[in-house]
C-alpha positions as protocol buffer text, in pm:
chain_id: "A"
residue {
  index: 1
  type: UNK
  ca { x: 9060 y: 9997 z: -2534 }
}
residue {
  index: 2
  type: UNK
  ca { x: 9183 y: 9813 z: -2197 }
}
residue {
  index: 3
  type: UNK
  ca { x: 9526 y: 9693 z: -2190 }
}
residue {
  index: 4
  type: UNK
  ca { x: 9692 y: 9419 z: -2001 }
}
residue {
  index: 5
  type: UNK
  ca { x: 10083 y: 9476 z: -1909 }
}
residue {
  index: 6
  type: UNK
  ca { x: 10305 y: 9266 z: -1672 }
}
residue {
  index: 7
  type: UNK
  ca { x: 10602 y: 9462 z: -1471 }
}
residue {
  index: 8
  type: UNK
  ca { x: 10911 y: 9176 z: -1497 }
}
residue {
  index: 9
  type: UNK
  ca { x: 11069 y: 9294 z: -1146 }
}
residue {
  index: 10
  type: UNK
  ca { x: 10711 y: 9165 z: -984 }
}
residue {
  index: 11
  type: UNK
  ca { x: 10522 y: 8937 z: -1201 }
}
residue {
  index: 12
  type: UNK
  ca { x: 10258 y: 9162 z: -1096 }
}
residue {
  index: 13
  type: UNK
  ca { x: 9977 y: 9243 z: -1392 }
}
residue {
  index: 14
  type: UNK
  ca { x: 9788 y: 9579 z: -1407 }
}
residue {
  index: 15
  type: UNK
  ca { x: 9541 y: 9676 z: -1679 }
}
residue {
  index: 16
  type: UNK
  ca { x: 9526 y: 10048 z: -1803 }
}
residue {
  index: 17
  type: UNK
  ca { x: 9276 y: 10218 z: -2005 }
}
residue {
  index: 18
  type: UNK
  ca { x: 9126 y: 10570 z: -2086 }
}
residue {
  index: 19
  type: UNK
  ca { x: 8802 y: 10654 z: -1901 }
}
residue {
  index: 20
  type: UNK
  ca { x: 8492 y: 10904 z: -2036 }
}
residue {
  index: 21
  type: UNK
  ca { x: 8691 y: 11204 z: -1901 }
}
residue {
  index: 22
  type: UNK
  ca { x: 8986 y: 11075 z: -2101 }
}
residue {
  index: 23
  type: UNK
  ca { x: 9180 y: 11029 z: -1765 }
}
residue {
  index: 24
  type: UNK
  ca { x: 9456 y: 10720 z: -1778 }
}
residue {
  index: 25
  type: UNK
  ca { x: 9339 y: 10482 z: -1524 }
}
residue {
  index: 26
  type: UNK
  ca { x: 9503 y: 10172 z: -1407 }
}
residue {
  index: 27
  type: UNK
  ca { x: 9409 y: 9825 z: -1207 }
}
residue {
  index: 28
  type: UNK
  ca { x: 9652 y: 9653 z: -1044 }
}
residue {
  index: 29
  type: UNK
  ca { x: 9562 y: 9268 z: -1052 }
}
residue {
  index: 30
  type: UNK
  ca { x: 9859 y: 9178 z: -856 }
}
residue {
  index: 31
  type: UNK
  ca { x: 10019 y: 8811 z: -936 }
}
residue {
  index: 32
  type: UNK
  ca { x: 9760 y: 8539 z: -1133 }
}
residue {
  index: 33
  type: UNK
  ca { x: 9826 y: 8355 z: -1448 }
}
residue {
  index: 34
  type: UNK
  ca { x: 9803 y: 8508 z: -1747 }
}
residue {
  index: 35
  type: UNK
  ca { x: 9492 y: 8367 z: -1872 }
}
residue {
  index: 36
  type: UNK
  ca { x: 9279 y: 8469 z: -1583 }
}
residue {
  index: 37
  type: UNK
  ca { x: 9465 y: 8836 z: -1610 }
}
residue {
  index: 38
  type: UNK
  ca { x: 9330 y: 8840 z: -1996 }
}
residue {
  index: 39
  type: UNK
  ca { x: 9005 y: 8754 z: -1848 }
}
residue {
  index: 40
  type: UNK
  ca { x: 8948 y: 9023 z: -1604 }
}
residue {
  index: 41
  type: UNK
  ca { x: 9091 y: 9222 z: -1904 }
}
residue {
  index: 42
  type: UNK
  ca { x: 8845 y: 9135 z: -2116 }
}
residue {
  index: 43
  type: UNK
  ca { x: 8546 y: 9229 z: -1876 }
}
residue {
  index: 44
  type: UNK
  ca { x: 8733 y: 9566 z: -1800 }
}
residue {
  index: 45
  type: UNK
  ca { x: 8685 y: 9636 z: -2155 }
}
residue {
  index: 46
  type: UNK
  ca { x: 8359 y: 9536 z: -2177 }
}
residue {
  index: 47
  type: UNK
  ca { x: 8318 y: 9805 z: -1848 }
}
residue {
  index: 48
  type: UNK
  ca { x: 8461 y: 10074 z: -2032 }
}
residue {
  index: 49
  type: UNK
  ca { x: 8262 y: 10016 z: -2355 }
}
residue {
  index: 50
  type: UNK
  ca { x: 7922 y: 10001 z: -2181 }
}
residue {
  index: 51
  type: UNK
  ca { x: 8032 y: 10326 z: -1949 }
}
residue {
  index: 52
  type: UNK
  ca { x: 8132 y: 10482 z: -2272 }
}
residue {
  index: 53
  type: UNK
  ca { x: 7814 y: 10394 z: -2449 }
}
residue {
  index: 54
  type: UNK
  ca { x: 7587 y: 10521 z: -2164 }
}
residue {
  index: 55
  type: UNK
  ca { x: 7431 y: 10152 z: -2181 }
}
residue {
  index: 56
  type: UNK
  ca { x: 7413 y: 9861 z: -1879 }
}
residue {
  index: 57
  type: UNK
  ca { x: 7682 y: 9590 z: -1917 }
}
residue {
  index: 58
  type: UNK
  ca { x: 7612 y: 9305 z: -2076 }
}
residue {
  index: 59
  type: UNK
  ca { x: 7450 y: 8981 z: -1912 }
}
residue {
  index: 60
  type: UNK
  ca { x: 7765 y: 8771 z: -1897 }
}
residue {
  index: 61
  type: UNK
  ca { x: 7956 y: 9061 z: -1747 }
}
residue {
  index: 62
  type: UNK
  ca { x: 7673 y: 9125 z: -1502 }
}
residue {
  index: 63
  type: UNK
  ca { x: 7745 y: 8789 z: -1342 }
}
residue {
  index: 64
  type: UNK
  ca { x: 8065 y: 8851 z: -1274 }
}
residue {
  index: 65
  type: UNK
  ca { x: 8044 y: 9134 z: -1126 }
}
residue {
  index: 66
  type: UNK
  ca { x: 7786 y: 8980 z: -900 }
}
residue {
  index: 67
  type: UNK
  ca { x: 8022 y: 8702 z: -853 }
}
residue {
  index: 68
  type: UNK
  ca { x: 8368 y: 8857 z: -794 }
}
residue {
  index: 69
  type: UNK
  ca { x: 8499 y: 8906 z: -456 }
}
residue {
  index: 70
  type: UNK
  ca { x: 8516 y: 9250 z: -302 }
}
residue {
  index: 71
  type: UNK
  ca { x: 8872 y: 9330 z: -324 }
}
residue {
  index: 72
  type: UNK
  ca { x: 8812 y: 9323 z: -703 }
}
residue {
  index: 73
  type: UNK
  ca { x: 8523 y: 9490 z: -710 }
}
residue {
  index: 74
  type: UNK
  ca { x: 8674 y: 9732 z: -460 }
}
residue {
  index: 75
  type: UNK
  ca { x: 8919 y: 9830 z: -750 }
}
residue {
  index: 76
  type: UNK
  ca { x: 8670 y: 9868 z: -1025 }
}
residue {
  index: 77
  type: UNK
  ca { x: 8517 y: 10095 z: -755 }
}
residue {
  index: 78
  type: UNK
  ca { x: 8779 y: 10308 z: -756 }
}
residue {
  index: 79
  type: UNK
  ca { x: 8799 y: 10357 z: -1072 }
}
residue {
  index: 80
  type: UNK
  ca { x: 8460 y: 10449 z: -1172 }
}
residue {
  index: 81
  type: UNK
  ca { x: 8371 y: 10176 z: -1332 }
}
residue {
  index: 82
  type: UNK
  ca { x: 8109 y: 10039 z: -1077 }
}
residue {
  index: 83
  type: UNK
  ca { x: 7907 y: 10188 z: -824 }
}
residue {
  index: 84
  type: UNK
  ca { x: 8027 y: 10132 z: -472 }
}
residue {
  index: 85
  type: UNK
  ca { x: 7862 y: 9806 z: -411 }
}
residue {
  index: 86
  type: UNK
  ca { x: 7660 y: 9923 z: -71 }
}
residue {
  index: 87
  type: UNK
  ca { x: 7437 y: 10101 z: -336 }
}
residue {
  index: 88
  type: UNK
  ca { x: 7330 y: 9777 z: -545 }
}
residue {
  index: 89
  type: UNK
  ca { x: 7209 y: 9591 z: -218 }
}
residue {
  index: 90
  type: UNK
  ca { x: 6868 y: 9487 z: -148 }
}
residue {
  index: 91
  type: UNK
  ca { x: 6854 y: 9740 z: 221 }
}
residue {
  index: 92
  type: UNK
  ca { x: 7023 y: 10015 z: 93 }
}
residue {
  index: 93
  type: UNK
  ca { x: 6815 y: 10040 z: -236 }
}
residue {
  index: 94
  type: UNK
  ca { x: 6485 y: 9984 z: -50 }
}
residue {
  index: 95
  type: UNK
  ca { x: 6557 y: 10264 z: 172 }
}
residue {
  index: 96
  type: UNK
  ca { x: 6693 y: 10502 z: -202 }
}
residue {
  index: 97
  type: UNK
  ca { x: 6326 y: 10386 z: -371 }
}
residue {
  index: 98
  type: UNK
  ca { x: 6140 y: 10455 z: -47 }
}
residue {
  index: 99
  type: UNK
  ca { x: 6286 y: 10808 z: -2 }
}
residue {
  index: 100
  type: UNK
  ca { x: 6252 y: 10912 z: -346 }
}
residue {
  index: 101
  type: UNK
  ca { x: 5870 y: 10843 z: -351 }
}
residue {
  index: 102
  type: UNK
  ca { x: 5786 y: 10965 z: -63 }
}
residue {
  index: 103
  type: UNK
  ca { x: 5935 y: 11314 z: -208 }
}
residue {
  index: 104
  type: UNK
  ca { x: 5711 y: 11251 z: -511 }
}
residue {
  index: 105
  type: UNK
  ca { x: 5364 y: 11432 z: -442 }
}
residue {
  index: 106
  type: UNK
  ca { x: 5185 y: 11222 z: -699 }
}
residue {
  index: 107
  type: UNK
  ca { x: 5245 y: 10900 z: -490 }
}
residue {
  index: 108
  type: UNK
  ca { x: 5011 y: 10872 z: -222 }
}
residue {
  index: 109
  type: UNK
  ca { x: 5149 y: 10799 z: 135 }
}
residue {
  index: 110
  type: UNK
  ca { x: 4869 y: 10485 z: 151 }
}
residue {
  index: 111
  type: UNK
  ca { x: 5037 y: 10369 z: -147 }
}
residue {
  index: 112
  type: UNK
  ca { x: 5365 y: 10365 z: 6 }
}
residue {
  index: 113
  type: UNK
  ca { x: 5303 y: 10213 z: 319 }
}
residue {
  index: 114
  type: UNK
  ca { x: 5094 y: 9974 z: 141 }
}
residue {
  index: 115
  type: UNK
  ca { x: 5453 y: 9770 z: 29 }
}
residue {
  index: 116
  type: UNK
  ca { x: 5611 y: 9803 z: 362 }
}
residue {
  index: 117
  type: UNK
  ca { x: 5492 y: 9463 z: 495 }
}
residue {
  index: 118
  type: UNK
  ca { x: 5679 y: 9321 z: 185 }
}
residue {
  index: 119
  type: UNK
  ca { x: 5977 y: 9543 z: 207 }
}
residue {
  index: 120
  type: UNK
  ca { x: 6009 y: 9405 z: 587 }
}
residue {
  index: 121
  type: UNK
  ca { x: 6019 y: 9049 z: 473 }
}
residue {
  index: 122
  type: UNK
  ca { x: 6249 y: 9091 z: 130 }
}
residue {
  index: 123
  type: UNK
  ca { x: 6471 y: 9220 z: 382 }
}
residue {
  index: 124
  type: UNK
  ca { x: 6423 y: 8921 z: 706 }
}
residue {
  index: 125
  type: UNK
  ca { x: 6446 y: 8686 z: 408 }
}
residue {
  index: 126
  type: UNK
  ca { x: 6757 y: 8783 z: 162 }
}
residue {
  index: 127
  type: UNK
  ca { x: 6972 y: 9064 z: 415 }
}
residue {
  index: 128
  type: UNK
  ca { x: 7007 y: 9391 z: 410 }
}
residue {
  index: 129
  type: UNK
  ca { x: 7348 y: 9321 z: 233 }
}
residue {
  index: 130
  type: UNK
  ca { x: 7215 y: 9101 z: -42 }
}
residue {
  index: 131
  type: UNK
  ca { x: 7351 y: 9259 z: -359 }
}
residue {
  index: 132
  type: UNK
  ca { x: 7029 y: 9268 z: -604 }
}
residue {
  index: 133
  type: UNK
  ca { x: 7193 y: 9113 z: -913 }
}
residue {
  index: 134
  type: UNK
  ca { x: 7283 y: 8788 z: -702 }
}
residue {
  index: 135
  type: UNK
  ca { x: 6912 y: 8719 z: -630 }
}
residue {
  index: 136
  type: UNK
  ca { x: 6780 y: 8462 z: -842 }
}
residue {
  index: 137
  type: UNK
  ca { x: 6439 y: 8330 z: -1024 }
}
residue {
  index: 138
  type: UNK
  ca { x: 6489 y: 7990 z: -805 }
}
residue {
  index: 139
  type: UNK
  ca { x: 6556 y: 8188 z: -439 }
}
residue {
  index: 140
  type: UNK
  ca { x: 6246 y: 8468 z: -610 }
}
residue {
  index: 141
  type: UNK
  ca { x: 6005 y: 8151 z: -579 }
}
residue {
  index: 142
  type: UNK
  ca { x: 6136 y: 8067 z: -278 }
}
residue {
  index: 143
  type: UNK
  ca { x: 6057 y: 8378 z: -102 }
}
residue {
  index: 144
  type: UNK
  ca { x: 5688 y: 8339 z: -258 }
}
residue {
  index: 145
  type: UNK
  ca { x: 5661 y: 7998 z: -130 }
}
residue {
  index: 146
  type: UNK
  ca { x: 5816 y: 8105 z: 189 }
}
residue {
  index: 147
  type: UNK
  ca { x: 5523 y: 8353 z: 261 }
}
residue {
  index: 148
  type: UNK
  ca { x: 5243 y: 8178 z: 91 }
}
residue {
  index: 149
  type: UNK
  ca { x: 5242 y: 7920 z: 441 }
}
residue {
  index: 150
  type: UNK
  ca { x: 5070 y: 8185 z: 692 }
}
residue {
  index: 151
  type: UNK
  ca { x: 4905 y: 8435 z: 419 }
}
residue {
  index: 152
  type: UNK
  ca { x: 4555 y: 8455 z: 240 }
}
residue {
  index: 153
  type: UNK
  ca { x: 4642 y: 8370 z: -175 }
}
residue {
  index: 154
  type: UNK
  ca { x: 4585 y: 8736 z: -262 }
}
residue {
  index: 155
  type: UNK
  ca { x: 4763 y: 8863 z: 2 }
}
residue {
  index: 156
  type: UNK
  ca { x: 5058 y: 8677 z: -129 }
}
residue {
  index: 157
  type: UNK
  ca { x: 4994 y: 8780 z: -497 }
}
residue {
  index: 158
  type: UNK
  ca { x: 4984 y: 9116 z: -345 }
}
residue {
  index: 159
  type: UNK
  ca { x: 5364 y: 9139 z: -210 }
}
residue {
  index: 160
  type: UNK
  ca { x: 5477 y: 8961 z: -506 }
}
residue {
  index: 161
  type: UNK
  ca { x: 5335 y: 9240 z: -734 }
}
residue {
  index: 162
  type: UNK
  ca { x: 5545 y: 9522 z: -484 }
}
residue {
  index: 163
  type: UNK
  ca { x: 5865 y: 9314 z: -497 }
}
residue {
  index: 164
  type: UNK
  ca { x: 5792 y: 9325 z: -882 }
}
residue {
  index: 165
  type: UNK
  ca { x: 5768 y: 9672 z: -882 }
}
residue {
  index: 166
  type: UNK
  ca { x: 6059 y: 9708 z: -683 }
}
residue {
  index: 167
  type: UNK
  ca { x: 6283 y: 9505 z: -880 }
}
residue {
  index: 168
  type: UNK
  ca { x: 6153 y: 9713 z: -1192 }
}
residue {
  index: 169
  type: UNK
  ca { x: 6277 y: 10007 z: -1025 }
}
residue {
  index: 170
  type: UNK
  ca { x: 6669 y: 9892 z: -985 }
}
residue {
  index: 171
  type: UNK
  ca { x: 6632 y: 9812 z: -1335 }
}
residue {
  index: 172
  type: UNK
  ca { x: 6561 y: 10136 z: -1430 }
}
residue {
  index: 173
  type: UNK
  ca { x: 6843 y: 10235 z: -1199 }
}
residue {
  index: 174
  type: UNK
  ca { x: 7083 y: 10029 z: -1410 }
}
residue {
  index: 175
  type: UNK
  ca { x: 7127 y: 9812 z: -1082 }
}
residue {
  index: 176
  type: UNK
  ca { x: 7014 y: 9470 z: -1244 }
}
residue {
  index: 177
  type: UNK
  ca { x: 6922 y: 9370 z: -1578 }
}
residue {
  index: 178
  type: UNK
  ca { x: 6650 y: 9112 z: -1514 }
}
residue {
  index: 179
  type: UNK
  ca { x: 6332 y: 9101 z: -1259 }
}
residue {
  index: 180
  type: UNK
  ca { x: 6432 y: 8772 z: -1079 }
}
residue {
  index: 181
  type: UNK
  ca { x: 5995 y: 8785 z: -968 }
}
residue {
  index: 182
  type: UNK
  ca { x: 5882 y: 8903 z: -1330 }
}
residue {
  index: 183
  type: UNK
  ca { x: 5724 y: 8557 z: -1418 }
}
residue {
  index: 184
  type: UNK
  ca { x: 5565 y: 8497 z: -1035 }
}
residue {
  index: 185
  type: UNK
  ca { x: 5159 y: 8541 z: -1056 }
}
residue {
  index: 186
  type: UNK
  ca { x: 5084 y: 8867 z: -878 }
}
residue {
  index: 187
  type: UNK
  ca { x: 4735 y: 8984 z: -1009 }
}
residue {
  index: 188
  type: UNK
  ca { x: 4460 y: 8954 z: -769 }
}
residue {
  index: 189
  type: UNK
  ca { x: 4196 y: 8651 z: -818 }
}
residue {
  index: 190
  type: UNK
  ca { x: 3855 y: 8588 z: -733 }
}
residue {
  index: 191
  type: UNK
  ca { x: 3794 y: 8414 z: -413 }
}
residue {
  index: 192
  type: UNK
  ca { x: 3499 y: 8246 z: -397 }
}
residue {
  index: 193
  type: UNK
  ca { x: 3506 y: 8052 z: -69 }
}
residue {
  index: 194
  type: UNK
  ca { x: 3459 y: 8376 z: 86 }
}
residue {
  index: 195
  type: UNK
  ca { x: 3139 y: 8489 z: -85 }
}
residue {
  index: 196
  type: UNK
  ca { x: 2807 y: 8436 z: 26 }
}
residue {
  index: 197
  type: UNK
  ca { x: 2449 y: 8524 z: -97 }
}
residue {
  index: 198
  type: UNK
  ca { x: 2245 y: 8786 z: 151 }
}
residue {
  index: 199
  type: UNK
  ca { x: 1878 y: 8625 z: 112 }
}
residue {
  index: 200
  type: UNK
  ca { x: 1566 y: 8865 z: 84 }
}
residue {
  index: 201
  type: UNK
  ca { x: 1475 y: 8759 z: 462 }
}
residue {
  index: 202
  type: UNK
  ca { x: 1863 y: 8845 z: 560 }
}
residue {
  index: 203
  type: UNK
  ca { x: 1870 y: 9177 z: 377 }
}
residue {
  index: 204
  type: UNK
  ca { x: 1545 y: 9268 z: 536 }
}
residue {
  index: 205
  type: UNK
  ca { x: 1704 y: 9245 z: 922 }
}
residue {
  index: 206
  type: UNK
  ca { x: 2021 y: 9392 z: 784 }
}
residue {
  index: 207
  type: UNK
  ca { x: 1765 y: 9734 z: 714 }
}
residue {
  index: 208
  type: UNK
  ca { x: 1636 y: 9708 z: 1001 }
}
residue {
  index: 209
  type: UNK
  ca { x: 1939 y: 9694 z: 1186 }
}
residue {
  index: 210
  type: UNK
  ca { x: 2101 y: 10013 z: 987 }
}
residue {
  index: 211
  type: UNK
  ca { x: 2099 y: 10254 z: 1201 }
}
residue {
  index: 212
  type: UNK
  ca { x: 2046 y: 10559 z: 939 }
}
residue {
  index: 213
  type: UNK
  ca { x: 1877 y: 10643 z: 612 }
}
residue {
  index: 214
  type: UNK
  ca { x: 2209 y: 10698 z: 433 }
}
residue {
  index: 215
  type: UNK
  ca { x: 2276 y: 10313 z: 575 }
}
residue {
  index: 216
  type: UNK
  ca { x: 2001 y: 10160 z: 456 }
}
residue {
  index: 217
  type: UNK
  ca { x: 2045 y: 10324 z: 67 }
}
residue {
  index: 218
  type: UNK
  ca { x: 2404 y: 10194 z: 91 }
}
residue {
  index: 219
  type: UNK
  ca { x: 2285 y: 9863 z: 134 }
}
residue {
  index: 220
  type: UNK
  ca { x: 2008 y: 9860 z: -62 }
}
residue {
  index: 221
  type: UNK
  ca { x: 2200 y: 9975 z: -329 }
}
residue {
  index: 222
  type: UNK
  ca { x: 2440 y: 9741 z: -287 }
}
residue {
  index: 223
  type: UNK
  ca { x: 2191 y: 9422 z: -228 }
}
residue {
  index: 224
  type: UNK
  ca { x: 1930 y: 9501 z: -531 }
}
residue {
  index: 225
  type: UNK
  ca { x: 2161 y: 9750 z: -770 }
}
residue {
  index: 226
  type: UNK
  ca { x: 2474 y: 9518 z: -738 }
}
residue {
  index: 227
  type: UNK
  ca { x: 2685 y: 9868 z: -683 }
}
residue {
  index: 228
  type: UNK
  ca { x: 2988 y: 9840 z: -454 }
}
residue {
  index: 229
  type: UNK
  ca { x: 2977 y: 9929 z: -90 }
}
residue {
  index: 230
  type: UNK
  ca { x: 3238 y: 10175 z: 7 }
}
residue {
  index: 231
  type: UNK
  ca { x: 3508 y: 10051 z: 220 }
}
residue {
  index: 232
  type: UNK
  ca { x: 3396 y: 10226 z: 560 }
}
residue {
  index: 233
  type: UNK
  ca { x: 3037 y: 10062 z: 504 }
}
């Protein structure tokens, strides 16, 4: 499917193969021994396969392209084998997911800018220019451990859950194949330290002190029928 030729004048390699359109397309590797040449050749088939397929490359191929240097990635670019690599970054794709929803009606804006406090820090703490496949499980925990010092426990399970979700989202982008913060602990617990038990004496001055009917039901409600208080109250 990919094919590896060396021009004898040069010692230069190029790989050629036939792309979904059927269009001849070639790579010019330049000069490199001929095992790394097989190599890259290798992982260019592996490209074309998964492009042809309409499937995400494979894990091992996924790491190189994280891992290659831009001039090589520059070429697979350029022949439409990759995305340009500004698009798989941590800033740019932020900025793609954020857009989208906010052009989806059924997402409320509260919900929204409810994850841009974690947005902010993915981005002080990785780079704009991070490329999403290079972040890892390790440098994932990191992040949680690095805003766990100044935050409330739930706060911090809280941005976990929205990088979670964010991650999710390149995945169904075909940006990444794994959710480096899948197996970090993001649902809500209960905090006890920050209960406390209103006594009958205490709820009786709390009536008094409400200064309307609809008040003191609220409470009362909330004190003797264990209902919720809405948030305003």
């Amino acid at each position: 499917m990919a094919s590896l030729s060396k021009r004898r004048s040069t010692g230069s390699y190029s790989i050629q193969f036939e792309d979904r359109d059927r269009r001849r397309r070639t790579i010019i590797l330049g000069k490199l021994p001929k095992r790394d040449a097989e190599a890259v050749r290798i992982r260019v088939e592996r490209l074309v396969s998964s492009q042809l397929a309409g499937t995400a490359p494979d894990a091992e191929t996924s790491r190189w392209l994280s891992t290659c240097g831009e001039r090589m990635f520059a070429k697979l670019s350029r022949v439409g084998l990759v995305e340009n690599r500004a698009e798989g970054t941590l800033g740019a794709f932020i900025d793609a997911w954020t857009t989208s929803r906010k052009a989806d009606t059924k997402i409320r804006a509260s919900t929204i800018a409810a994850s841009e406090s974690t947005h902010k820090s993915l981005r002080a703490y990785f780079g704009e220019g991070r490329p999403l496949r290079s972040i890892t499980r390790g440098e994932a925990k990191a992040w949680r451990v690095s805003i766990a010092a100044d935050r409330a426990e739930n706060t911090v399970r809280k941005w976990t859950a929205n990088a979670k979700k964010l991650f999710n989202a390149a995945i169904e982008h075909e940006l990444i194949e794994v959710n480096p913060f899948a197996k970090l602990p993001a649902t809500t617990i209960e905090v006890r330290d920050r209960q406390y038990f209103i006594t009958r004496a205490e709820a009786a001055k709390v009536m008094d002190a409400c200064p309307s009917l609809e008040w003191r039901l609220i409470f009362a409600l909330a004190r003797y029928g264990g209902l919720p208080a809405p948030p305003r109250f």
